[in-house]
C-alpha positions, 0 to 999 in steps of 0.5 A, a space after each residue: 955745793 959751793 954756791 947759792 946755785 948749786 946748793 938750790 940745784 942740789 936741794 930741788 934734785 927730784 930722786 926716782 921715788 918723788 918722780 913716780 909719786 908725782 906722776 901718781 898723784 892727780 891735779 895740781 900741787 899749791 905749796 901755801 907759805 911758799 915763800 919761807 925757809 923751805 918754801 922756794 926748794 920745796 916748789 923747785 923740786 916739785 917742778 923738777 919732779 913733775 917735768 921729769 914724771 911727764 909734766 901735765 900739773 901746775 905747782 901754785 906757789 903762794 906766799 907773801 913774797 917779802 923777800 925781793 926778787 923770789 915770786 919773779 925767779 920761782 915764775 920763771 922757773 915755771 911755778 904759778 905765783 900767787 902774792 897773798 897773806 891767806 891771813 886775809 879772809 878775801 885773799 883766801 877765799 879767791 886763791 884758786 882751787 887745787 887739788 892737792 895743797 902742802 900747808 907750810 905756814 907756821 909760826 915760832 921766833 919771837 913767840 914770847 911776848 907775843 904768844 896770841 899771833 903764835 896762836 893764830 898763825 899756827 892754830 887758827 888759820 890752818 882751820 881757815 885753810 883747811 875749811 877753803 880746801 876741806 875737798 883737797 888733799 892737805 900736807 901739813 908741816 908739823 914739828 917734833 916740838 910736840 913731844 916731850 923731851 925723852 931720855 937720850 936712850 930712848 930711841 926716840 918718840 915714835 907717832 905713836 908715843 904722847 904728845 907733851 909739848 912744851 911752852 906756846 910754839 910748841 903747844 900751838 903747833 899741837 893745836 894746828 894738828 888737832 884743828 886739821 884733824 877735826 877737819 879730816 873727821 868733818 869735812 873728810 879731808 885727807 890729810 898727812 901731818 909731818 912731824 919734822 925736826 931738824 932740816 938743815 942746809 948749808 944756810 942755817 940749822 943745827 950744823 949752821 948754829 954750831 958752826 957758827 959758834 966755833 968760828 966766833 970762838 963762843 961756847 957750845 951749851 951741851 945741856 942738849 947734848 943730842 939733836 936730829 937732823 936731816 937734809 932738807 932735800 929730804 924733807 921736802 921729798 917726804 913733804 910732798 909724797 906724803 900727799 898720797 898718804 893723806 888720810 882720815 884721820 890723819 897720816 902721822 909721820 916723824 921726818 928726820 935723819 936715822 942717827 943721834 946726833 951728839 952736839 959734841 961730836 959734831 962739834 968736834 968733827 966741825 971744828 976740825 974741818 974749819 982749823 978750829 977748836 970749839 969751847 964747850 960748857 955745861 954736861 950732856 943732860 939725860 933727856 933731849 927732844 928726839 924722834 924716831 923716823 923708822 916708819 918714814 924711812 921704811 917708806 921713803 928710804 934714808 937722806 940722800 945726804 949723810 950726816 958725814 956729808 952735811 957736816 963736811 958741806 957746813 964746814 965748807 960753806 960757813 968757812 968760806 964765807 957763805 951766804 947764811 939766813 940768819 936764822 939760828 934754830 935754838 934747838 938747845 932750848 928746853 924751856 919752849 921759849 922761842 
């Protein structure tokens, strides 16, 4: 994965089980918000899928579309486009109808200061969407933010454990769940909320972040000493199998990598692979924001990338210069300020 094109053709490589599933599955699939971090890998892997399962569903991609050229690609790569804010009740209501949507709008940088559109975005419109489809099947990304921060020993918050979200992104995002949820009791709408943290490419996340510090010479804070991470490959896999999983109430399901990252080992491991020795401050804390994915795994099986690989692939791809999203997770926050 040296390049834009083979990291999009890695990232939407539909493996044997997304394939079954999408053949399983009836009707077309609308991915809402597909035009953001995961939004175009996500609707290429659904294509991909589909093609492979025998074609017969469209995959209707929806989005504003800010970013130049990507509504033309995804067309010509075979997705229905539709350019829409679904903020606007008109433009809403005229999306056509699917039998399957994947909800992937959401809400969480610039959130201090002004925490009412957080609100809205994250906790108002999914009730919007989810009362235009209440007749479909909805998968709906979530975070791990709603959980608590939990000792380092603890194995992780399983979907049975409390939620505790902490600060307005996170707490907002515990709203989306519990707003679809009311739907689901309402309306019946069968619905599977996915609790994710953290997707990485070779783009941005967590590997992205660290990398970048080491190469600038700026010191990584320890103070959240342990993360998870998984391939986004992966999560858009389980995004969208989890559409037969929906359910009332709600199909809960952690999506992340089976390991605890320690910040400092993968640091070092990074910093080796790019010539570079990273500066550390601070100590590892007792407790870090962790979930536990047994169940999606027992499911879904694991990443089709190891935390091996994905640290060598960062290493590469930020050493040699490339392209990045510019958009650093702040997974070491504590205080849910984003």
């Amino acid at each position: 994965m040296r390049t834009i094109a083979e990291l999009e053709e890695r990232l939407s490589r539909p493996r044997d089980g997304l394939v079954e599933d999408l053949g399983k599955l009836d009707g077309d699939i609308m991915v809402l918000g597909a035009g953001g971090k995961l939004g175009p890998s996500l609707v290429r892997l659904a294509l991909n899928g589909i093609r492979a399962a025998g074609g017969g569903k469209r995959v209707i991609a929806v989005s504003r579309f800010s970013e130049p050229g990507l509504a033309q690609a995804l067309g010509d790569e075979g997705a229905t486009v539709v350019a829409a804010d679904i903020a606007d009740e008109n433009a809403l209501r005229e999306l056509p109808d699917a039998p399957n949507v994947v909800f992937l709008v959401g809400a969480k940088f610039g959130t201090e200061g002004r925490e009412h559109a957080t609100w809205f975005t994250n906790a108002y419109l999914p009730g919007r969407v989810a009362d235009r489809f209440s007749g479909s099947r909805i998968a709906a990304l979530s975070t791990g933010n709603v959980y608590p921060l939990v000792p380092v020993t603890s194995g992780g918050s399983t979907e049975d454990s409390r939620t505790g979200p902490v600060g307005d992104y996170a707490m907002s995002c515990l709203g989306r769940e519990r707003v679809l949820t009311h739907f689901a009791a309402e309306r019946g709408t069968p619905t599977a909320l996915i609790r994710l943290n953290y997707a990485v490419e070779m783009r941005y996340g967590v590997l992205v972040d660290l990398a970048q510090k080491i190469v600038a010479g700026q010191p990584i804070d320890l103070t959240t000493g342990q993360a998870n991470v998984v391939w986004q490959g992966y999560a858009n896999e389980v995004t969208l199998r989890s559409l037969l999983l929906a359910s009332d109430p709600p199909y809960v399901l952690n999506v992340t990598g089976p390991e605890l990252v320690s910040v400092r080992q993968a640091a070092v491991d990074l910093g080796r692979r790019l010539g570079r020795e990273p500066v550390f401050t601070g100590e590892e804390a007792p407790t870090a924001l962790l979930s536990n994915a047994s169940r999606c795994h027992g499911l879904f099986g694991y990443p089709d990338l190891t935390l091996a690989e994905l640290v060598e692939h960062t290493a590469r791809w930020v050493g040699d210069g490339g392209p990045l999203l510019g958009k650093p997770t702040k997974f070491e926050r504590r205080d849910g300020a984003f």
